[in-house]
C-alpha positions, 0 to 999 in steps of 0.5 A: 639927907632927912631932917625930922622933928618931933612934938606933941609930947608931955604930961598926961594922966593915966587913962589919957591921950597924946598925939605926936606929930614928926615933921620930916624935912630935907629930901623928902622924896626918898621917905619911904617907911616912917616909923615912932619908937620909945625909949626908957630910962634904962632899957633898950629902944623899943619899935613901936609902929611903922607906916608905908608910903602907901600906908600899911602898918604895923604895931608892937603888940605892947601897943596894938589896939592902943596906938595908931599910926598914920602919916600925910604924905603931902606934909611928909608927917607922920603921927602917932596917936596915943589913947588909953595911956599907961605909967609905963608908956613913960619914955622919950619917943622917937620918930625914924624914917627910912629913904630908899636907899634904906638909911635910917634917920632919927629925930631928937625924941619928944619925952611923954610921961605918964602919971598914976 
Protein backbone atom coordinates (compact mmCIF):
# COMPACT_ATOMS: atom_id res chain seq x y z
CA UNK A 1 0.00 0.00 0.00
CA UNK A 2 0.85 3.50 -0.85
CA UNK A 3 -0.22 6.55 0.86
CA UNK A 4 0.27 9.98 -0.58
CA UNK A 5 -0.36 13.37 0.44
CA UNK A 6 -0.52 16.51 -1.59
CA UNK A 7 0.25 20.30 -0.87
CA UNK A 8 1.45 23.57 -2.19
CA UNK A 9 -2.13 24.55 -3.29
CA UNK A 10 -4.11 27.71 -3.21
CA UNK A 11 -4.93 31.05 -4.60
CA UNK A 12 -2.83 33.04 -7.04
CA UNK A 13 -3.23 35.53 -9.86
CA UNK A 14 -3.33 35.25 -13.35
CA UNK A 15 0.17 35.14 -14.51
CA UNK A 16 1.66 33.36 -11.41
CA UNK A 17 3.10 30.41 -10.10
CA UNK A 18 2.49 27.40 -7.88
CA UNK A 19 4.37 24.24 -6.84
CA UNK A 20 2.70 21.29 -5.59
CA UNK A 21 4.50 18.91 -3.54
CA UNK A 22 2.90 15.00 -3.10
CA UNK A 23 4.82 13.07 -0.49
CA UNK A 24 4.37 9.18 -1.09
CA UNK A 25 4.45 6.99 2.11
CA UNK A 26 4.05 3.32 2.72
CA UNK A 27 5.73 0.85 0.61
CA UNK A 28 7.76 3.04 -1.51
CA UNK A 29 9.95 0.57 -3.00
CA UNK A 30 7.28 -0.59 -5.53
CA UNK A 31 6.59 3.32 -6.91
CA UNK A 32 7.34 3.03 -10.32
CA UNK A 33 5.39 6.07 -12.63
CA UNK A 34 4.31 9.14 -10.56
CA UNK A 35 2.02 11.33 -12.00
CA UNK A 36 -0.38 14.90 -11.16
CA UNK A 37 -3.87 14.94 -12.63
CA UNK A 38 -6.83 18.02 -12.15
CA UNK A 39 -9.97 17.97 -11.92
CA UNK A 40 -12.84 20.65 -12.58
CA UNK A 41 -16.03 21.13 -11.37
CA UNK A 42 -18.23 19.50 -13.69
CA UNK A 43 -15.74 17.63 -15.94
CA UNK A 44 -13.88 14.55 -16.39
CA UNK A 45 -10.47 14.20 -14.49
CA UNK A 46 -7.73 15.21 -16.52
CA UNK A 47 -3.98 13.71 -16.86
CA UNK A 48 -1.67 16.21 -16.78
CA UNK A 49 1.96 14.99 -16.50
CA UNK A 50 3.96 11.81 -15.40
CA UNK A 51 7.32 11.13 -14.20
CA UNK A 52 9.31 7.62 -14.43
CA UNK A 53 11.33 6.20 -11.91
CA UNK A 54 14.28 6.86 -14.13
CA UNK A 55 12.85 10.41 -14.78
CA UNK A 56 11.27 10.60 -18.13
CA UNK A 57 8.24 12.77 -18.69
CA UNK A 58 5.37 13.23 -20.13
CA UNK A 59 2.59 16.59 -20.62
CA UNK A 60 -0.93 16.93 -21.67
CA UNK A 61 -0.52 19.51 -24.32
CA UNK A 62 -3.18 21.85 -22.18
CA UNK A 63 0.22 22.22 -20.06
CA UNK A 64 3.19 21.59 -21.93
CA UNK A 65 5.79 24.50 -21.82
CA UNK A 66 4.03 25.55 -18.78
CA UNK A 67 4.05 22.77 -16.45
CA UNK A 68 6.92 20.62 -15.08
CA UNK A 69 7.19 17.86 -13.48
CA UNK A 70 9.97 16.29 -11.54
CA UNK A 71 10.19 13.83 -8.67
CA UNK A 72 13.11 13.06 -5.83
CA UNK A 73 13.30 9.80 -5.43
CA UNK A 74 15.05 9.57 -2.20
CA UNK A 75 12.02 11.67 -0.68
CA UNK A 76 9.63 9.46 -2.72
CA UNK A 77 8.18 13.12 -3.79
CA UNK A 78 6.95 14.23 -6.87
CA UNK A 79 6.19 18.11 -7.99
CA UNK A 80 4.84 19.78 -10.32
CA UNK A 81 5.64 23.04 -11.13
CA UNK A 82 3.14 25.80 -12.26
CA UNK A 83 4.09 29.07 -14.02
CA UNK A 84 2.11 31.15 -16.44
CA UNK A 85 -1.27 30.39 -14.41
CA UNK A 86 -4.49 30.67 -16.24
CA UNK A 87 -8.32 30.99 -14.67
CA UNK A 88 -9.07 27.62 -16.14
CA UNK A 89 -6.06 25.99 -14.66
CA UNK A 90 -8.78 26.16 -11.50
CA UNK A 91 -9.36 22.62 -10.21
CA UNK A 92 -8.41 20.17 -7.56
CA UNK A 93 -5.18 18.70 -8.39
CA UNK A 94 -4.48 15.07 -7.84
CA UNK A 95 -1.21 13.19 -7.54
CA UNK A 96 -1.41 9.38 -8.85
CA UNK A 97 1.30 6.90 -8.49
CA UNK A 98 1.48 3.60 -9.81
CA UNK A 99 3.74 0.30 -8.01
CA UNK A 100 4.83 -2.43 -9.95
CA UNK A 101 2.26 -4.30 -10.08
CA UNK A 102 0.46 -1.59 -11.73
CA UNK A 103 -1.94 -0.43 -9.03
CA UNK A 104 -2.94 2.85 -9.00
CA UNK A 105 -3.08 5.23 -5.75
CA UNK A 106 -4.73 8.56 -5.17
CA UNK A 107 -4.11 11.48 -2.84
CA UNK A 108 -7.02 13.51 -1.74
CA UNK A 109 -6.43 16.40 -4.16
CA UNK A 110 -5.07 19.82 -3.22
CA UNK A 111 -7.38 22.64 -4.74
CA UNK A 112 -5.53 25.34 -6.89
CA UNK A 113 -7.62 28.36 -7.97
CA UNK A 114 -6.84 30.89 -10.40
CA UNK A 115 -8.17 34.52 -10.50
CA UNK A 116 -8.58 36.93 -13.51
Amino acid sequence: QVQLVESGGGLVQAGGSLRLSCAASGSTFSITTMGWYRQAPGKQRELLATITRGGSTDYASSVKGRFTISRDNAKNTVYLQMNSLKPEDTANYYCNVRDVRSMGYWGKGTLVTVSS
